[in-house]
N, CA, C and O atoms as CSV, one atom per row, in Angstrom:
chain,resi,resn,atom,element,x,y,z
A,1,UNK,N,N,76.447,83.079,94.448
A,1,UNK,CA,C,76.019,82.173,93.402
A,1,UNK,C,C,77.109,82.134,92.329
A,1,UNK,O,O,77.421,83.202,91.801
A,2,UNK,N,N,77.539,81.337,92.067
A,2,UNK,CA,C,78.923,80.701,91.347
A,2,UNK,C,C,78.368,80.958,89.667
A,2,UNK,O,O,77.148,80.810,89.591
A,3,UNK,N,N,78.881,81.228,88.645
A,3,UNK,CA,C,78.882,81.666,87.368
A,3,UNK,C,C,78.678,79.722,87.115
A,3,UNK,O,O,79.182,78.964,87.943
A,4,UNK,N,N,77.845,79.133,85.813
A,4,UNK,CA,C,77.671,78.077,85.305
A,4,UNK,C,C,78.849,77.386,85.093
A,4,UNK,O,O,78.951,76.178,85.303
A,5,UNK,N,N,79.869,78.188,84.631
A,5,UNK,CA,C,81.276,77.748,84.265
A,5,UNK,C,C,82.334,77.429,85.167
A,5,UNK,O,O,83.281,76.717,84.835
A,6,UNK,N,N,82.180,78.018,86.486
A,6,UNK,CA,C,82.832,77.932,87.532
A,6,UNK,C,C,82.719,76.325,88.266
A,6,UNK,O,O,83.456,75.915,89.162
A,7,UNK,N,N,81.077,75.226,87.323
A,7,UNK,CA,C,80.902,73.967,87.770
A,7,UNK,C,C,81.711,73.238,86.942
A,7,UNK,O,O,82.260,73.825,86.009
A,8,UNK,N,N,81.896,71.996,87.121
A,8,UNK,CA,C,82.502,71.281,85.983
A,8,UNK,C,C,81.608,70.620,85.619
A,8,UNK,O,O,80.926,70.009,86.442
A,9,UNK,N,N,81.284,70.538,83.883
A,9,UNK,CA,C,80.421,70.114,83.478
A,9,UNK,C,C,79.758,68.541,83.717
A,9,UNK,O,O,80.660,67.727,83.918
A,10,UNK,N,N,78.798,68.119,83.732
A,10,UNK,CA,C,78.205,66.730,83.947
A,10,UNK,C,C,77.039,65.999,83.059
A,10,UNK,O,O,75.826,65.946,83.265
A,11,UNK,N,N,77.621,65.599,82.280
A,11,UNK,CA,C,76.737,65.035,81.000
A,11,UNK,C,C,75.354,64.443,81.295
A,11,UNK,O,O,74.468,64.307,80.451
A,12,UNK,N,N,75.261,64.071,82.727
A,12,UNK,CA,C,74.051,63.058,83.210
A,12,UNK,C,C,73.067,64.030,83.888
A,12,UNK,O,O,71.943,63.732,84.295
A,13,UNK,N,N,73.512,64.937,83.934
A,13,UNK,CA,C,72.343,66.418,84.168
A,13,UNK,C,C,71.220,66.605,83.503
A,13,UNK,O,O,70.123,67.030,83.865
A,14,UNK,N,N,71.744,66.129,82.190
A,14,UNK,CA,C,70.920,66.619,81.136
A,14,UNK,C,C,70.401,65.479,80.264
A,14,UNK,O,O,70.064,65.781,79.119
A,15,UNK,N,N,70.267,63.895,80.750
A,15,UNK,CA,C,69.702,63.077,80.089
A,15,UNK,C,C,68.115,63.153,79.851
A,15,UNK,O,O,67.565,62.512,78.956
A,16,UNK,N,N,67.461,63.965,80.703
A,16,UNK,CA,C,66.288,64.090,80.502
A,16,UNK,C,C,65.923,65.011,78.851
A,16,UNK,O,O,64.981,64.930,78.064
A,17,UNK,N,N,66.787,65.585,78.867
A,17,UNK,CA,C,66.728,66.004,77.248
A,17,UNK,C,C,66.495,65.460,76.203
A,17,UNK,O,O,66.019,66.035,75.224
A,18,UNK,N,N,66.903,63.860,76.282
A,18,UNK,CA,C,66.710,62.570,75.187
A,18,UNK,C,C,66.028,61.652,75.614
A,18,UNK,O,O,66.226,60.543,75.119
A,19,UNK,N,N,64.839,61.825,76.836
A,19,UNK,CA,C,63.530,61.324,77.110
A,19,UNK,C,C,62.613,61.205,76.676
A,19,UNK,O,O,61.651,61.362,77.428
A,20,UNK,N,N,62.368,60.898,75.382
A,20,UNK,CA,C,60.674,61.025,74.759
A,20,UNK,C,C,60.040,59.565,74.980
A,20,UNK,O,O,59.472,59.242,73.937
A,21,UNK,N,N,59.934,58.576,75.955
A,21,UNK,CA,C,59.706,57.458,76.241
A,21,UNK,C,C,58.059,57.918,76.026
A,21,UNK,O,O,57.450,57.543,75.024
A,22,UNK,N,N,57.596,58.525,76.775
A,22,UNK,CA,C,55.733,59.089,76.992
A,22,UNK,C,C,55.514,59.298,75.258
A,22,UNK,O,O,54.397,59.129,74.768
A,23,UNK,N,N,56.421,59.590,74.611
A,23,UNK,CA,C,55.952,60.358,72.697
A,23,UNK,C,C,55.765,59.282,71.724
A,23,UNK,O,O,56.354,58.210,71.865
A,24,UNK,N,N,55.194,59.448,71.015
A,24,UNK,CA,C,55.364,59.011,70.081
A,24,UNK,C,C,54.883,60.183,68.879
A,24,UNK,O,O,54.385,61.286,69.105
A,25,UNK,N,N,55.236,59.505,67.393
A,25,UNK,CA,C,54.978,60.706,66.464
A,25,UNK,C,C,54.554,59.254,65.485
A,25,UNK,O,O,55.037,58.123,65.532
A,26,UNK,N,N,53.590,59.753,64.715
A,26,UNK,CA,C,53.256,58.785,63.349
A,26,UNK,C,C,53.495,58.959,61.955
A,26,UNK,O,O,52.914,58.414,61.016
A,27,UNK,N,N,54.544,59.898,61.937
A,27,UNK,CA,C,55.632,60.472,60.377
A,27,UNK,C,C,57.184,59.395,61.027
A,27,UNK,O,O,57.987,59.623,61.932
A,28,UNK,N,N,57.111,58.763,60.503
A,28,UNK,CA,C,58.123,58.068,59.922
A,28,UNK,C,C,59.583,58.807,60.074
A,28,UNK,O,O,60.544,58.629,60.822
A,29,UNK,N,N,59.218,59.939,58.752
A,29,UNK,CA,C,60.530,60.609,58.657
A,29,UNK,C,C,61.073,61.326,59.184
A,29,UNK,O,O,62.282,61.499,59.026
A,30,UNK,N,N,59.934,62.349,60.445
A,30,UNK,CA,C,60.251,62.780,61.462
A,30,UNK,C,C,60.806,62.066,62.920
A,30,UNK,O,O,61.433,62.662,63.797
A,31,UNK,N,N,60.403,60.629,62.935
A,31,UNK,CA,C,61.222,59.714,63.760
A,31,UNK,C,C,62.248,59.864,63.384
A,31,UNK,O,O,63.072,60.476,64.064
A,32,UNK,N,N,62.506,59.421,62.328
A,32,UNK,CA,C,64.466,58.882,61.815
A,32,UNK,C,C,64.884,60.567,61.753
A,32,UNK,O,O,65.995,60.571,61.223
A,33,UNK,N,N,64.588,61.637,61.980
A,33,UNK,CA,C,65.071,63.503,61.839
A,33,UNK,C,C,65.585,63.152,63.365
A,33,UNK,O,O,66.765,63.125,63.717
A,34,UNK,N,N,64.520,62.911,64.132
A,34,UNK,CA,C,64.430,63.345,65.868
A,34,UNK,C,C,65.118,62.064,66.647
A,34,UNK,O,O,65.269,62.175,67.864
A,35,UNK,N,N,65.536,60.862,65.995
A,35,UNK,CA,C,66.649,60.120,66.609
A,35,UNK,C,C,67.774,60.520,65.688
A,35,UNK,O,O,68.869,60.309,66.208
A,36,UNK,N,N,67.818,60.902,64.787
A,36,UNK,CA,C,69.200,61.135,64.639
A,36,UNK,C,C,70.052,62.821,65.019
A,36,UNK,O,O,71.265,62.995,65.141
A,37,UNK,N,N,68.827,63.986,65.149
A,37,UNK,CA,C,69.464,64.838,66.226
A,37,UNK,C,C,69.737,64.715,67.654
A,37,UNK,O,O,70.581,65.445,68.174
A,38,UNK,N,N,68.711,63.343,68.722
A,38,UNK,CA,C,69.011,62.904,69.471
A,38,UNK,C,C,70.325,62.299,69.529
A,38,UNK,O,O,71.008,62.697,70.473
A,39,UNK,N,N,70.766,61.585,68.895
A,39,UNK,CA,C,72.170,61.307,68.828
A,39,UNK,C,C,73.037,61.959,68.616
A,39,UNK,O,O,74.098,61.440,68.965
A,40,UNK,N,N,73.147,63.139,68.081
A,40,UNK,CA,C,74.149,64.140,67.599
A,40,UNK,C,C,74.106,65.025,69.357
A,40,UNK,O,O,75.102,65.134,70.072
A,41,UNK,N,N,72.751,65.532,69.702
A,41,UNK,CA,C,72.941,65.739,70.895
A,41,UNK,C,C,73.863,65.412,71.563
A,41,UNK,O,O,74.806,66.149,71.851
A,42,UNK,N,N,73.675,63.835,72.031
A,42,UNK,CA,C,74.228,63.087,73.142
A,42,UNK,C,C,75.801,62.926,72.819
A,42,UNK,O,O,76.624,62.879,73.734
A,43,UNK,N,N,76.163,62.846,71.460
A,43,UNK,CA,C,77.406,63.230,70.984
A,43,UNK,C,C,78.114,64.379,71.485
A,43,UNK,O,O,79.182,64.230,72.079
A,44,UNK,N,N,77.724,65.250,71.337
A,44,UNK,CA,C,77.764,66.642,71.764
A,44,UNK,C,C,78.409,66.317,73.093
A,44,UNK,O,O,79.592,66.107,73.362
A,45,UNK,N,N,77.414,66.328,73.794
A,45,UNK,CA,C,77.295,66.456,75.341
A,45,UNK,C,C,78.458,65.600,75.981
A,45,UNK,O,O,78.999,66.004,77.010
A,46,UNK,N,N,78.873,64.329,75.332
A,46,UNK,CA,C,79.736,63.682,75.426
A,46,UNK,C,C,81.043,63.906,75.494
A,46,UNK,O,O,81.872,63.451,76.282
A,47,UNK,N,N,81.234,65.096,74.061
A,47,UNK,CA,C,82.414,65.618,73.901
A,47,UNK,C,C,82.693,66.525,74.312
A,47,UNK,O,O,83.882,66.846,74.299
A,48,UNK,N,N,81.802,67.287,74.821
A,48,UNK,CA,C,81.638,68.931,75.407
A,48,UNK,C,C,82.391,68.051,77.346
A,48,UNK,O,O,83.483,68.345,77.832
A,49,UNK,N,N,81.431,67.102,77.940
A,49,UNK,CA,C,81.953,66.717,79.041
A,49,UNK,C,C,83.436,66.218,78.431
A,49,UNK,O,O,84.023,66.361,79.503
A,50,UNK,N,N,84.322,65.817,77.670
A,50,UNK,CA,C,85.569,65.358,77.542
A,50,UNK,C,C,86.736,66.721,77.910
A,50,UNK,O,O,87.699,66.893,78.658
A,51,UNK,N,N,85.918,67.564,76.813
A,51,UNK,CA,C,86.703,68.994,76.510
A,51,UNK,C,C,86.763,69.257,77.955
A,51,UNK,O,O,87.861,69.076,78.480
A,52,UNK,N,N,85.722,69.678,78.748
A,52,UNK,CA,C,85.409,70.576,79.813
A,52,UNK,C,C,86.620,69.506,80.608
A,52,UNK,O,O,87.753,69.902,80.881
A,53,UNK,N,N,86.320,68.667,80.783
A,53,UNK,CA,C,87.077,67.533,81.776
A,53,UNK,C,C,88.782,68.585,81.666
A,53,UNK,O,O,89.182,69.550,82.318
A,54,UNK,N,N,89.232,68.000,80.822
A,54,UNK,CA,C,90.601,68.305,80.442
A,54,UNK,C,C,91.030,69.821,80.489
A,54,UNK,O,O,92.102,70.201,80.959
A,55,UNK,N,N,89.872,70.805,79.839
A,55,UNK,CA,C,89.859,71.951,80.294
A,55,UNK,C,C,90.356,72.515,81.422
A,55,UNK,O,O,91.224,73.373,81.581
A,56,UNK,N,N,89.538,71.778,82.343
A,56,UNK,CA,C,89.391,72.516,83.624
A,56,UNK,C,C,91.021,71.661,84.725
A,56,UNK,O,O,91.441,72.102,85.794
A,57,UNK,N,N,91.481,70.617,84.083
A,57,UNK,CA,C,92.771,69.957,84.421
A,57,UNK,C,C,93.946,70.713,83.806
A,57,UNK,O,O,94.962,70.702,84.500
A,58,UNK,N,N,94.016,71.379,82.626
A,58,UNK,CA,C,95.163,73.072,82.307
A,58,UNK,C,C,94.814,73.706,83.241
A,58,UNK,O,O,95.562,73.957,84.186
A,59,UNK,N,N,93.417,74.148,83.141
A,59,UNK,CA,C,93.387,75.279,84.162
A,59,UNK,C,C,93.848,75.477,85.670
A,59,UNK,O,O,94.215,76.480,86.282
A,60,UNK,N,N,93.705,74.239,86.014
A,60,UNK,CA,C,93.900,73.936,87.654
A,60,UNK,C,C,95.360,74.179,87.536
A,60,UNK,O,O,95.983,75.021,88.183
A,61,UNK,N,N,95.876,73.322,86.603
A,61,UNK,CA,C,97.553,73.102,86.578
A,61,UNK,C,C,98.532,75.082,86.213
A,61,UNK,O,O,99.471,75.516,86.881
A,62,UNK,N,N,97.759,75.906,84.845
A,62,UNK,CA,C,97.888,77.163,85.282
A,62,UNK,C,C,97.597,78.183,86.110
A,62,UNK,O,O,97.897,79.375,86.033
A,63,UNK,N,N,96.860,77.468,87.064
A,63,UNK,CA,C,96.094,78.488,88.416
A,63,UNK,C,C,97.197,78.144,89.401
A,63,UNK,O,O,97.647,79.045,90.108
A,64,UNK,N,N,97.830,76.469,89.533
A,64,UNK,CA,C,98.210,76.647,90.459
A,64,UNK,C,C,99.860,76.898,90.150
A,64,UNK,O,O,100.598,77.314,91.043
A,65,UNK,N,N,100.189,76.699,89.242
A,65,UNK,CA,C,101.651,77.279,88.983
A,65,UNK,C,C,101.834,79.279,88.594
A,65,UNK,O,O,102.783,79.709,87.938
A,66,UNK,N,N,100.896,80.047,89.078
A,66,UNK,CA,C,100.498,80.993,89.112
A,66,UNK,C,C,100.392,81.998,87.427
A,66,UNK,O,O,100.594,83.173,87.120
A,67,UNK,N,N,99.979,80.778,86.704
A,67,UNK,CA,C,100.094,81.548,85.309
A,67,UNK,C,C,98.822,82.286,85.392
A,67,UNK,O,O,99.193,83.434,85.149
A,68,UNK,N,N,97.612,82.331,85.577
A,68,UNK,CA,C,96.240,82.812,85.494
A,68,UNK,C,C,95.858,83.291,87.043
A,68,UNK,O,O,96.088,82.795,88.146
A,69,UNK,N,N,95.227,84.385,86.640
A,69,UNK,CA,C,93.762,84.810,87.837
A,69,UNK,C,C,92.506,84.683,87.072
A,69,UNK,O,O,91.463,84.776,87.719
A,70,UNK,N,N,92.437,84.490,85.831
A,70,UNK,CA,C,91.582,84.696,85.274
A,70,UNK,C,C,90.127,83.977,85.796
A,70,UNK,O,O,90.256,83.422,86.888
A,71,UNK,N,N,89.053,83.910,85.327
A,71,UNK,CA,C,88.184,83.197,85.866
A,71,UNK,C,C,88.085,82.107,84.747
A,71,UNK,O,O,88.157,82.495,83.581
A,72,UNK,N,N,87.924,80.744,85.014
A,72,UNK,CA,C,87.743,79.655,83.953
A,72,UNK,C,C,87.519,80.196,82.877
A,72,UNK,O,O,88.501,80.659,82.297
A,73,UNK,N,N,86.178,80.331,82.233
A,73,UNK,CA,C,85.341,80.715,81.527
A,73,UNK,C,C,86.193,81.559,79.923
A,73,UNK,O,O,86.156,81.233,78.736
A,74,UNK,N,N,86.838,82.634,80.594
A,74,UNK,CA,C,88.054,83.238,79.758
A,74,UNK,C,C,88.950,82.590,79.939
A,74,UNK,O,O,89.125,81.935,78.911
A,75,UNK,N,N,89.948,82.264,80.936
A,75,UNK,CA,C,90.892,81.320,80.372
A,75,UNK,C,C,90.877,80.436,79.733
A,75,UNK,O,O,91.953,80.093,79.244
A,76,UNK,N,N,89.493,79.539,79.390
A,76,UNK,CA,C,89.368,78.812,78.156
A,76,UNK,C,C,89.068,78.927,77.093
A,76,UNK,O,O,89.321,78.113,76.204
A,77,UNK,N,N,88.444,80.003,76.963
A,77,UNK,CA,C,88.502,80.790,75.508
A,77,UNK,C,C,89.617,81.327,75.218
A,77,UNK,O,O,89.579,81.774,74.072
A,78,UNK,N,N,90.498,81.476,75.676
A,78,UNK,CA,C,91.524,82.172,75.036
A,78,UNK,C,C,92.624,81.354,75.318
A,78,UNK,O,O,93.664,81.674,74.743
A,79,UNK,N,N,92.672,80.072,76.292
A,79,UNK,CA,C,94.045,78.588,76.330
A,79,UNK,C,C,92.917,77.650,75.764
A,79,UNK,O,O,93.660,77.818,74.797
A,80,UNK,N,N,92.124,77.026,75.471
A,80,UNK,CA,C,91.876,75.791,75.208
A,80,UNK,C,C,90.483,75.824,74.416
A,80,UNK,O,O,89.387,75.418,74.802
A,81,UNK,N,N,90.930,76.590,72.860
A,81,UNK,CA,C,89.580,77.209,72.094
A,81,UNK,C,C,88.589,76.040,71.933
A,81,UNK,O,O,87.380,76.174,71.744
A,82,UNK,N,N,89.310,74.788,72.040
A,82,UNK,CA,C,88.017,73.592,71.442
A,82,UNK,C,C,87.160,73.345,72.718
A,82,UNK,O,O,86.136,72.664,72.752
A,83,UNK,N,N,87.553,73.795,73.433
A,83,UNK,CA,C,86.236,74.105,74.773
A,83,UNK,C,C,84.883,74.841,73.922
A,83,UNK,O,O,83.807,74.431,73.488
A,84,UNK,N,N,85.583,76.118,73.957
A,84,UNK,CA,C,84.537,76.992,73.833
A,84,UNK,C,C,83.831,76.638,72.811
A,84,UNK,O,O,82.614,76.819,72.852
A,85,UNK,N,N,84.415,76.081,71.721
A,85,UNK,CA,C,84.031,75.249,70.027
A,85,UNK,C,C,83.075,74.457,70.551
A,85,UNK,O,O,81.946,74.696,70.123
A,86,UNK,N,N,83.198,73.333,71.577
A,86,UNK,CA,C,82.670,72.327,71.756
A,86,UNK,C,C,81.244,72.535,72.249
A,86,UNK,O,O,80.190,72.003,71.900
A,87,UNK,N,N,81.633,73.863,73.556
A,87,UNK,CA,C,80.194,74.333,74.282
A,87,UNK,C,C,79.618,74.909,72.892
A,87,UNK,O,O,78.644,74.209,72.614
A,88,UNK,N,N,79.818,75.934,71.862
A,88,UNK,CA,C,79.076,76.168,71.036
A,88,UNK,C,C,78.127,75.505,70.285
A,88,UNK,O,O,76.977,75.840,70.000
A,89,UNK,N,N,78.870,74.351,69.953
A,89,UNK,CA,C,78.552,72.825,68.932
A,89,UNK,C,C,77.263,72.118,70.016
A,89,UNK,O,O,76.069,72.012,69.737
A,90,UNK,N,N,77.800,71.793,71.012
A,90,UNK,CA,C,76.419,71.517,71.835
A,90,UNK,C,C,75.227,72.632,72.390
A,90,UNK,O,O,74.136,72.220,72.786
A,91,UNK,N,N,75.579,74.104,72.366
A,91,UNK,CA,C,74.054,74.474,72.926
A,91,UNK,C,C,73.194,74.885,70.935
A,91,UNK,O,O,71.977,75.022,70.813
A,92,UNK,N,N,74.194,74.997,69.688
A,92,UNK,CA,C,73.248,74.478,68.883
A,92,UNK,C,C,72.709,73.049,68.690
A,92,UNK,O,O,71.903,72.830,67.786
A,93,UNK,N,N,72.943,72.503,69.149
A,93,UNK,CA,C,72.535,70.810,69.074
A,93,UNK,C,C,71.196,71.033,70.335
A,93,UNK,O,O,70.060,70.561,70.297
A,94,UNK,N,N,71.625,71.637,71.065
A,94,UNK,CA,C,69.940,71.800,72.317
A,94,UNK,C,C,69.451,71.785,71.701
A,94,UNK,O,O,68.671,70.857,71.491
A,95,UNK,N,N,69.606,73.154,70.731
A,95,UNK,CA,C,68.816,74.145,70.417
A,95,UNK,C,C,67.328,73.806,69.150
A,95,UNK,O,O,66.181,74.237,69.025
A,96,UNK,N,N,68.427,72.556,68.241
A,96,UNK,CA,C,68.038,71.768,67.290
A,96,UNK,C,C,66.955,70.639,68.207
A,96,UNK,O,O,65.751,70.447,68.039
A,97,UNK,N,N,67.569,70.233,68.855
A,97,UNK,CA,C,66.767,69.340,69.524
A,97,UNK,C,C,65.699,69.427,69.919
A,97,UNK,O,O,64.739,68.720,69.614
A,98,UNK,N,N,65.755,70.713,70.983
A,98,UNK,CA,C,64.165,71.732,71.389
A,98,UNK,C,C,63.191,71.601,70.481
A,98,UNK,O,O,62.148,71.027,70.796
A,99,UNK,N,N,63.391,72.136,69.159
A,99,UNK,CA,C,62.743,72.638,68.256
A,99,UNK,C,C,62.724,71.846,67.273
A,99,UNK,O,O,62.552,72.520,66.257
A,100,UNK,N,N,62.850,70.265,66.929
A,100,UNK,CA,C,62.648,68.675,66.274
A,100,UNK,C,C,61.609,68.357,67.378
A,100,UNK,O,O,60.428,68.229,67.055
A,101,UNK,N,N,61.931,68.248,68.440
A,101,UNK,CA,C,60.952,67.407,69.480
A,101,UNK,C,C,59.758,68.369,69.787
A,101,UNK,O,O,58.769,67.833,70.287
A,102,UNK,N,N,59.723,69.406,69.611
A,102,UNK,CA,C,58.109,70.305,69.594
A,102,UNK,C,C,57.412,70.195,68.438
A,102,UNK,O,O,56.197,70.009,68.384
A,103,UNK,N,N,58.226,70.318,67.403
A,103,UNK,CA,C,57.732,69.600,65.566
A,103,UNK,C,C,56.845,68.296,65.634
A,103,UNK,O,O,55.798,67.962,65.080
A,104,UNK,N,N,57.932,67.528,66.796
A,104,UNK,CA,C,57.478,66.133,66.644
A,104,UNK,C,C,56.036,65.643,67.607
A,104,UNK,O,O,55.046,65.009,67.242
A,105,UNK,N,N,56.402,66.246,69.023
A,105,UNK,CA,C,55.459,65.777,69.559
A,105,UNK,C,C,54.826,67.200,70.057
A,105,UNK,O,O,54.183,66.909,71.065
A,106,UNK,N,N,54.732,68.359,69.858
A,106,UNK,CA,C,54.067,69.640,69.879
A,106,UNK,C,C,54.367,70.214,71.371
A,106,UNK,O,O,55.482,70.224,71.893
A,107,UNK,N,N,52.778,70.844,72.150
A,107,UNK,CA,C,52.643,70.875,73.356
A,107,UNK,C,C,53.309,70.135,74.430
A,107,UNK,O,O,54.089,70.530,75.296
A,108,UNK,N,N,52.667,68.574,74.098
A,108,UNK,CA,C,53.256,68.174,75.194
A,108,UNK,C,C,54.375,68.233,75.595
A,108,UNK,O,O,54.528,68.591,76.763
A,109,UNK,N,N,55.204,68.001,75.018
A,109,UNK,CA,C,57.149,68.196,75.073
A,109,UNK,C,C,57.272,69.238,75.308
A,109,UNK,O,O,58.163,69.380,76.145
A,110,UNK,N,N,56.731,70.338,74.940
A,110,UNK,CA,C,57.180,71.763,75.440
A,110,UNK,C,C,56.826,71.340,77.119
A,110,UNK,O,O,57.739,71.120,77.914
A,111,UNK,N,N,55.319,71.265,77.516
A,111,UNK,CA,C,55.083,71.121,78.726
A,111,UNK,C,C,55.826,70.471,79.573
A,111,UNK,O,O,56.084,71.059,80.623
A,112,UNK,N,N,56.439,68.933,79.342
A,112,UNK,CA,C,57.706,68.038,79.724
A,112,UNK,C,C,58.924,68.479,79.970
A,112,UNK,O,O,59.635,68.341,80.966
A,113,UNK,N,N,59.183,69.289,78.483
A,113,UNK,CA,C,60.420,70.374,79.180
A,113,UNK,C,C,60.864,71.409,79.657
A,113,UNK,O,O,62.037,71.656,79.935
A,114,UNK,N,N,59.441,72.431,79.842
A,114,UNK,CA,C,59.404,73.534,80.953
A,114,UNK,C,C,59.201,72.658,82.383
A,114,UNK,O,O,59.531,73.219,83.427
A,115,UNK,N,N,58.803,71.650,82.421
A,115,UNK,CA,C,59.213,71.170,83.957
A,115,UNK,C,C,59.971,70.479,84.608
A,115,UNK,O,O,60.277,70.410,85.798
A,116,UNK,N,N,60.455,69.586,83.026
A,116,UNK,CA,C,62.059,69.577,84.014
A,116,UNK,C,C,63.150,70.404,83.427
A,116,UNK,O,O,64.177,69.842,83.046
A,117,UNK,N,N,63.017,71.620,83.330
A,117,UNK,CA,C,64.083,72.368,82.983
A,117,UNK,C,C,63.538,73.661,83.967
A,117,UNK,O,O,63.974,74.811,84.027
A,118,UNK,N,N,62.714,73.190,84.515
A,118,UNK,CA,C,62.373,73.925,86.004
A,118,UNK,C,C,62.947,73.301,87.295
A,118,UNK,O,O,63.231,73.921,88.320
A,119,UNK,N,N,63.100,71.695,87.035
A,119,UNK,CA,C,63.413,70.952,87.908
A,119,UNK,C,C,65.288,71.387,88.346
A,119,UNK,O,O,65.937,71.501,89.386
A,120,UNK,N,N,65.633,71.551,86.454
A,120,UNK,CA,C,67.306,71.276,86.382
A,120,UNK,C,C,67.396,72.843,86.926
A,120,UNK,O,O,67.956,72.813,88.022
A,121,UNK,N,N,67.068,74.104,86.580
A,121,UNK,CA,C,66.923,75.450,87.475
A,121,UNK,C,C,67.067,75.157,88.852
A,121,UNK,O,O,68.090,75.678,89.296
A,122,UNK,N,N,66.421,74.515,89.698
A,122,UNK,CA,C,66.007,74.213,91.207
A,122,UNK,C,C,67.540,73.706,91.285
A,122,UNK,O,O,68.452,74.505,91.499
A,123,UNK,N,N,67.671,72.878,91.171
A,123,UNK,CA,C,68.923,71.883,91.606
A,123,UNK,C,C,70.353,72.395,91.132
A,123,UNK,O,O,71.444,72.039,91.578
A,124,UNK,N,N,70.135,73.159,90.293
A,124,UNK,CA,C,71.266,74.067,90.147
A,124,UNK,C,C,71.525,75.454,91.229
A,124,UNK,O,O,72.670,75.696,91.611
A,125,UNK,N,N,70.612,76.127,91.570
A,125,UNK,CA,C,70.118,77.163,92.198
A,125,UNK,C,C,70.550,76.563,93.735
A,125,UNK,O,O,71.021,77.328,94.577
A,126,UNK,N,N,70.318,74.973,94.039
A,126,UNK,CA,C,70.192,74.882,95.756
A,126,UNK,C,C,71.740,74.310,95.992
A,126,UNK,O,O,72.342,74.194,97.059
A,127,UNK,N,N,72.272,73.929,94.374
A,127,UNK,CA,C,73.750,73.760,94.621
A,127,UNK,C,C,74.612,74.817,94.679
A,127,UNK,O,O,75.810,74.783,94.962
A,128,UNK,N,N,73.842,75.886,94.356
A,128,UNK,CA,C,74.746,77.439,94.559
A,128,UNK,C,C,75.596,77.897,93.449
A,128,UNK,O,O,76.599,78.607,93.510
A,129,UNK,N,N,74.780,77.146,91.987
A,129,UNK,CA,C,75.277,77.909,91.142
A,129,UNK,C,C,74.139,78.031,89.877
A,129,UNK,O,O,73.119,77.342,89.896
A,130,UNK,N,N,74.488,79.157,88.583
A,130,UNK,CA,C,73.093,79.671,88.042
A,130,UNK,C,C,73.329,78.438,87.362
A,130,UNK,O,O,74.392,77.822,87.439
A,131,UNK,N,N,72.005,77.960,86.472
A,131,UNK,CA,C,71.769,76.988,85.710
A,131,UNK,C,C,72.133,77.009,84.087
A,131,UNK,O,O,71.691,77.945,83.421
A,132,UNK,N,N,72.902,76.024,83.476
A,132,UNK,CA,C,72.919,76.561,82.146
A,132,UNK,C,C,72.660,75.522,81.608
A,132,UNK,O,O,73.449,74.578,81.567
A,133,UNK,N,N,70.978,75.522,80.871
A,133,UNK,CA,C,70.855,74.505,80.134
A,133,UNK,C,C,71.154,74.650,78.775
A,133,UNK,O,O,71.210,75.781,78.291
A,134,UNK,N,N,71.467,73.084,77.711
A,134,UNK,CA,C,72.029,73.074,76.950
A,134,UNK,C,C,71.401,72.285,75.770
A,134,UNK,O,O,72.009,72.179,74.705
């Protein structure tokens, strides 16, 4: 089973994260809170897939001119810090997100996203590597 980092990241993994189509909320100001961390999210995720992209194109290029054994993961923390910046910047943006959209729509969203973040587990697991949601 392959380390999370060993995949190259894929922004469309995780659109179910900015799914609240089934929600609604009747505070106003908690709408305009929970679309505008939705967007900072998807920002995130956007730039985190740019970083990782390019990331993992040094890395290939120092793996194969024999500068590194390292495993990705450290070689980008320590060659290409706005990786690791970027993954940081997006799993607090999850993290914000999680916890706006349970504010907003309570239970149910928790329930919505223990099952598909059971779903994104499965499909990570049968591709043969651990899951890292974000």
């Amino acid at each position: 089973m392959l380390d999370p980092t060993e995949v190259p990241f894929d922004a469309s993994k995780l659109a179910f994260r900015t799914n609240f189509d089934d929600f609604r909320t009747d505070d106003p100001a908690l709408t305009h809170v929970l679309e505008n961390v939705k967007n900072s999210y998807r920002d995130r995720l956007l730039t985190f897939e740019s970083k990782d992209k390019d990331a993992r194109e040094q890395y290939k290029a120092a793996k194969d001119n024999g500068l590194t054994t390292d495993p990705f993961a450290r070689w980008a923390v320590q060659n290409y810090p706005s990786w690791h910046q970027a993954k940081e910047s997006l799993e607090a943006a999850g993290a914000q997100l999680t916890q706006v959209a349970i504010r907003a729509f309570g239970s149910a969203y928790e329930y919505k996203f223990q099952h598909e973040q059971s779903a994104f587990n499965q499909a990570a697991y049968q591709a043969g590597y651990y899951p890292e949601l974000f």
